[in-house]
C-alpha positions as CSV (number, residue, x, y, z in Angstrom):
1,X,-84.4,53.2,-35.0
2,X,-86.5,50.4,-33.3
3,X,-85.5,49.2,-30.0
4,X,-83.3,46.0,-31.1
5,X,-81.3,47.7,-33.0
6,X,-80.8,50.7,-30.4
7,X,-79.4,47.9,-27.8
8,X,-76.8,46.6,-30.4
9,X,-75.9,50.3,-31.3
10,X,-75.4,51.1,-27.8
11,X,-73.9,48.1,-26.8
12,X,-71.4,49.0,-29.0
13,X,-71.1,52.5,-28.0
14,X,-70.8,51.5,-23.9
15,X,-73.7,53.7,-23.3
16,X,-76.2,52.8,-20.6
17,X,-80.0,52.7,-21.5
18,X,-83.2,51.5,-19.6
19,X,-85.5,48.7,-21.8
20,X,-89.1,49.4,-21.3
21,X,-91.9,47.0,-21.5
22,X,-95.3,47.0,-21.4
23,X,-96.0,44.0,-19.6
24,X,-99.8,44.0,-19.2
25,X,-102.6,46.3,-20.3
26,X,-106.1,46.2,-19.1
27,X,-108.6,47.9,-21.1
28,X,-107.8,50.6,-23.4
29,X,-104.3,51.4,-24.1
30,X,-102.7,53.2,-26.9
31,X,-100.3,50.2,-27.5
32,X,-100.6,46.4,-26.8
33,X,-98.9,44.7,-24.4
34,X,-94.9,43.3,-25.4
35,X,-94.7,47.1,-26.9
36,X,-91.1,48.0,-25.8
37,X,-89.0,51.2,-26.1
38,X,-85.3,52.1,-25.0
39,X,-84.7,55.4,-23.1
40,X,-81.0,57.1,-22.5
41,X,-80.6,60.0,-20.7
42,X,-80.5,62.0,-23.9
43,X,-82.8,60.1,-26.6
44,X,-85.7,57.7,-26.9
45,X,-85.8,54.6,-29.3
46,X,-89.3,53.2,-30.1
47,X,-92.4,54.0,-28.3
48,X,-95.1,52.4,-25.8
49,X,-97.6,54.7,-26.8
50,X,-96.5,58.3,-26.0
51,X,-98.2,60.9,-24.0
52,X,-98.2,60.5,-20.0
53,X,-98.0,57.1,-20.3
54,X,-94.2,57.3,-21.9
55,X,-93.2,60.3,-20.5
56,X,-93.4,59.0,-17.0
57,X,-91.8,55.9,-17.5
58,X,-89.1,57.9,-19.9
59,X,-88.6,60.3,-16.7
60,X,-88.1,57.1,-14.9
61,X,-85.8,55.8,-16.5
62,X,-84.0,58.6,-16.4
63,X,-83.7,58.8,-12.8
64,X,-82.6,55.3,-12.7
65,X,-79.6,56.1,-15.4
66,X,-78.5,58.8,-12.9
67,X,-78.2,57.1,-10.3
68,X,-74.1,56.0,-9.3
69,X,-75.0,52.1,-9.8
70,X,-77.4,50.9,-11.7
71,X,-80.2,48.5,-9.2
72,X,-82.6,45.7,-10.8
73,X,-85.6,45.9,-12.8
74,X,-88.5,47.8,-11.4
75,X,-92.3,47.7,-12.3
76,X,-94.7,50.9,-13.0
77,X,-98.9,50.6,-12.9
78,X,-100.4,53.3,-14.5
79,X,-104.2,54.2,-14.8
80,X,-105.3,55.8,-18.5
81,X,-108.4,58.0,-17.3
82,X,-109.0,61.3,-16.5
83,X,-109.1,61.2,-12.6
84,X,-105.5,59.5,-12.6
85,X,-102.5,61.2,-11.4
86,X,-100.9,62.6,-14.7
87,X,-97.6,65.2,-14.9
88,X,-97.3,65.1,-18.9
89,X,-100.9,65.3,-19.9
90,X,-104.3,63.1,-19.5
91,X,-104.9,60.4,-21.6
92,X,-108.3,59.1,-20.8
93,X,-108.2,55.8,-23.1
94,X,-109.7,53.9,-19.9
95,X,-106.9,51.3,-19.4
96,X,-104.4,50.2,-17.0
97,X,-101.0,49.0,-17.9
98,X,-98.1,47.6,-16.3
99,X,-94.7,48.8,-17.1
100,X,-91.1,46.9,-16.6
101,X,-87.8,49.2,-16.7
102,X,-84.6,46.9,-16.9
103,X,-81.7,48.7,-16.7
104,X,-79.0,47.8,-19.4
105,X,-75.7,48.6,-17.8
106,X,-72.6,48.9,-19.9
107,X,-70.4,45.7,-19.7
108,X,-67.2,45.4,-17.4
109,X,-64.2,45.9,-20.1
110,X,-61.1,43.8,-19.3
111,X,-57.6,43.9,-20.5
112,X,-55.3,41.3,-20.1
113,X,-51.5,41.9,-20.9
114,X,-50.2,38.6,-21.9
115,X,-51.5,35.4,-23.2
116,X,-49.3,33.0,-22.3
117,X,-50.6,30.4,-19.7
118,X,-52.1,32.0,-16.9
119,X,-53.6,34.5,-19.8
120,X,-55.0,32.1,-21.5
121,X,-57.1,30.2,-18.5
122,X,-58.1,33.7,-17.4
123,X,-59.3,34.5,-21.0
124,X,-61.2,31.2,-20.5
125,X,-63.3,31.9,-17.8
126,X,-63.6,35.5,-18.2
127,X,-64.9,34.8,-21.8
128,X,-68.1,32.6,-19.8
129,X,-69.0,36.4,-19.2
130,X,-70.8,39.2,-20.1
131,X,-67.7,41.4,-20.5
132,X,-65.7,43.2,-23.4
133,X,-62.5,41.0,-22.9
134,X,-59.3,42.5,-24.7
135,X,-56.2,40.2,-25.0
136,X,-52.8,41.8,-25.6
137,X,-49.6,40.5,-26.3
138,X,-46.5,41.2,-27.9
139,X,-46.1,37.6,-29.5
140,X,-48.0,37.1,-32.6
141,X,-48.2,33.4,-32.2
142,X,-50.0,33.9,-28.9
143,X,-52.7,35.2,-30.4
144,X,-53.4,33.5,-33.7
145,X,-56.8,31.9,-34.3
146,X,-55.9,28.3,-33.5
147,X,-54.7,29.1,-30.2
148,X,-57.7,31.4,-29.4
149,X,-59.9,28.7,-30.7
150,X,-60.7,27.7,-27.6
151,X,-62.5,30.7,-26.9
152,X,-65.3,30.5,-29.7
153,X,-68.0,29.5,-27.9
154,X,-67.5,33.0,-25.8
155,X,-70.5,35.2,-24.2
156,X,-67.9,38.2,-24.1
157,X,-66.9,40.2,-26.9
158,X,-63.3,38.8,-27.3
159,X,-60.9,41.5,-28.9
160,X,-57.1,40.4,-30.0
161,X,-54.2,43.2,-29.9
162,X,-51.0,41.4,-31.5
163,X,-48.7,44.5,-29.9
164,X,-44.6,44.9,-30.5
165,X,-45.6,47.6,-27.9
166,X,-48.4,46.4,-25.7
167,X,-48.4,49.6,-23.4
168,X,-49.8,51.7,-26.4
169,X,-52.8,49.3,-26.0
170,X,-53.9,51.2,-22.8
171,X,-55.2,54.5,-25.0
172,X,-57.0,52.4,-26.8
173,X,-59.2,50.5,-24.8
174,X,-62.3,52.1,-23.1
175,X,-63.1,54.1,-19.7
176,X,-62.8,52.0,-16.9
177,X,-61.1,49.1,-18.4
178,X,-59.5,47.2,-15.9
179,X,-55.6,45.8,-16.7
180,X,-54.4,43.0,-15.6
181,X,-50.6,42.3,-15.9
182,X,-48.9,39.1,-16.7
183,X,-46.6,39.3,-19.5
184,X,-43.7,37.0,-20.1
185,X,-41.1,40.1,-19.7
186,X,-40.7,42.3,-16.3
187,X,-39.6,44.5,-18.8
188,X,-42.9,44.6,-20.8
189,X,-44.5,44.3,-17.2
190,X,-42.9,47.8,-15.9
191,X,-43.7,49.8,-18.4
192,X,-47.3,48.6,-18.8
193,X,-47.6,49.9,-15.4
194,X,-45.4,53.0,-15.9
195,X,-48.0,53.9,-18.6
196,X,-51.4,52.8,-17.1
197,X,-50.3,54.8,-13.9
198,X,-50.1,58.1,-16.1
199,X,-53.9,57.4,-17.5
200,X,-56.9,58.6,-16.0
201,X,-59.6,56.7,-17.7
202,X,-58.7,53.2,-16.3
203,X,-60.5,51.3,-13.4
204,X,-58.2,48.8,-11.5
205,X,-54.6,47.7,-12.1
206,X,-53.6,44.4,-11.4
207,X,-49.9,42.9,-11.2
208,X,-49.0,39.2,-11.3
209,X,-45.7,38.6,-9.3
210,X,-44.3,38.3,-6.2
211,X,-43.3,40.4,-3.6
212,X,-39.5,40.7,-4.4
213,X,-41.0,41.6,-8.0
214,X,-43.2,44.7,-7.0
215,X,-40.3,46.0,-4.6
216,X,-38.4,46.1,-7.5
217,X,-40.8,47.3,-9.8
218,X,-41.8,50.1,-6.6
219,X,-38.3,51.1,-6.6
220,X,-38.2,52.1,-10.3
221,X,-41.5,53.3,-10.7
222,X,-41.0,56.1,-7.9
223,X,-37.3,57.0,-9.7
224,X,-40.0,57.6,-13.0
225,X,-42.0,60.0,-10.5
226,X,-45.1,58.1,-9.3
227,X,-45.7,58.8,-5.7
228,X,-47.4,56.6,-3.3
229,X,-51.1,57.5,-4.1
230,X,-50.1,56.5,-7.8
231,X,-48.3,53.4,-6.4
232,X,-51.2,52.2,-4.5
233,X,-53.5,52.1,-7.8
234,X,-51.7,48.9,-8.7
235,X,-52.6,45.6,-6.5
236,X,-50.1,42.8,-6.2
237,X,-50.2,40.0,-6.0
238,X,-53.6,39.5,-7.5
239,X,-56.3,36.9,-7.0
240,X,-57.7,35.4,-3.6
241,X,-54.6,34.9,-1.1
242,X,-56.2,32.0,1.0
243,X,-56.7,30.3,-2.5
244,X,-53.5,27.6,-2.7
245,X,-51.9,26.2,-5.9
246,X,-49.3,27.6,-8.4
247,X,-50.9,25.9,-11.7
248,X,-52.1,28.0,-14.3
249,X,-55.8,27.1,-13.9
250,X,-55.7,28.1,-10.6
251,X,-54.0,31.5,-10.3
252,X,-56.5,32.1,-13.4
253,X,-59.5,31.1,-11.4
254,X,-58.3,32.9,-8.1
255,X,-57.6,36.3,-10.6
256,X,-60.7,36.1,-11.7
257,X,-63.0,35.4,-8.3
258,X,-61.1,38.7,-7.3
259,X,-62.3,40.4,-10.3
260,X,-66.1,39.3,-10.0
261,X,-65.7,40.1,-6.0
262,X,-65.0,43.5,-7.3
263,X,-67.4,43.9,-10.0
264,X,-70.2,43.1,-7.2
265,X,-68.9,45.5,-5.0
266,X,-68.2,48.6,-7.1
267,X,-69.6,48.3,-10.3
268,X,-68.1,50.1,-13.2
269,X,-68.9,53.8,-13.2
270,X,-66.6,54.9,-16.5
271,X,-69.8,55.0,-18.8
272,X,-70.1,57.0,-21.9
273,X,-73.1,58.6,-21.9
């Protein structure tokens, strides 16, 4: 498989790969310069020109994968002659090349629960993003193509679940999807939290409401046997509290500020590898 296709394929597959370029070459090289190749941490798509040449930058890119958070791009010089440095071998072609490793993290994946107003401006803005967006909601005419028109022009991958029972949703979206909660039923509400509580493979839980709602909601989800530690995985209210206004568009845009404050802070780790 050439290196396009392997970022599609493992875009698809959330798995997190390192794009490799040959930026410049100088002299002899065994490829030419804009020869690219895509390294996970357990297969290689392409090639730059094998031999000590791709096996460093391969173990590279390796390192960088294993790292917790994935950092920016980084650069690699490399002299092709027999008096360089070499850990895989000598290749004595008599070049130099530059190398460029940019990381290609998986995207953040977002659930919302409930497309109603607020919903729907989040699914707005969160769609100007490079994130797998999934929009759940019991209510088939919330989710029909007219009314989700308006996100067509999206960078994220947008993904409809028309759900009778939306909390069934939460085993099938991927590690480290964060849920956000803001259905038009408290009742839908509860046990969407109930259920993310008892899952393991989600990142952040978010509940819209006020503070006589989450006492209540407290109340029953300690009778169903979640103790504190559980509890305090779900933050309410969400969004920015010094940011003012009840409308829609605005508890959207504070929501998701407080989302991309997190994502800067503590990028996703749930990666499939």
């Amino acid at each position: 498989m050439n290196w396009y296709d392997a970022i599609g394929r493992l875009r698809q597959q959330r798995r997190p790969a390192v794009l490799v370029t040959l930026v410049d070459v100088r002299g002899h090289a065994p490829r030419e310069a804009g020869a690219k190749m895509v390294v996970t941490q357990d297969a290689v798509f392409d090639t730059i020109g094998g031999g000590n040449l791709e096996e460093t930058a391969v173990a590279r890119a390796r390192e960088t994968l294993a790292a917790d958070v994935l950092g920016g791009p980084q650069e690699l010089t490399l002299a092709l002659n027999d008096r360089a440095p070499a850990e895989h071998g000598v290749q004595c072609c008599g070049g130099e090349v530059r190398i460029l490793l940019e990381p290609l993290p998986v995207r953040e994946s977002i659930a919302v629960f409930g497309v109603g107003h607020v919903g729907l401006e989040l699914a707005r803005i969160l769609a100007r993003h490079e994130v797998e967006l999934h929009l759940v909601d019991s209510r088939a005419d919330h989710l029909t193509p007219q009314r989700l028109a308006v996100l067509d022009d999206a960078i994220a991958s947008v993904i409809p679940h028309r759900a009778p029972v939306p909390e069934i949703v939460l085993g099938e979206v991927p590690p480290g999807t964060h849920v956000l909660v803001m259905t038009h039923d408290h009742a839908e509400d509860i046990a969407i939290c109930d259920t993310a509580l008892r899952c393991a493979h989600l990142g952040s839980i978010g509940l819209i409401g006020s503070s006589a709602k989450w006492s209540r909601f407290r109340r029953r989800l300690s009778e169903e046997g979640h103790d504190e530690a559980a509890l305090a995985r779900i933050t309410t209210p969400i969004g920015l509290p010094d940011l003012p206004g009840k409308a829609p568009a605005v508890i959207a845009l504070s929501v998701a500020a407080e989302l991309a404050r997190h994502f800067a802070v503590a990028p996703s780790a749930a990666v499939t590898r």
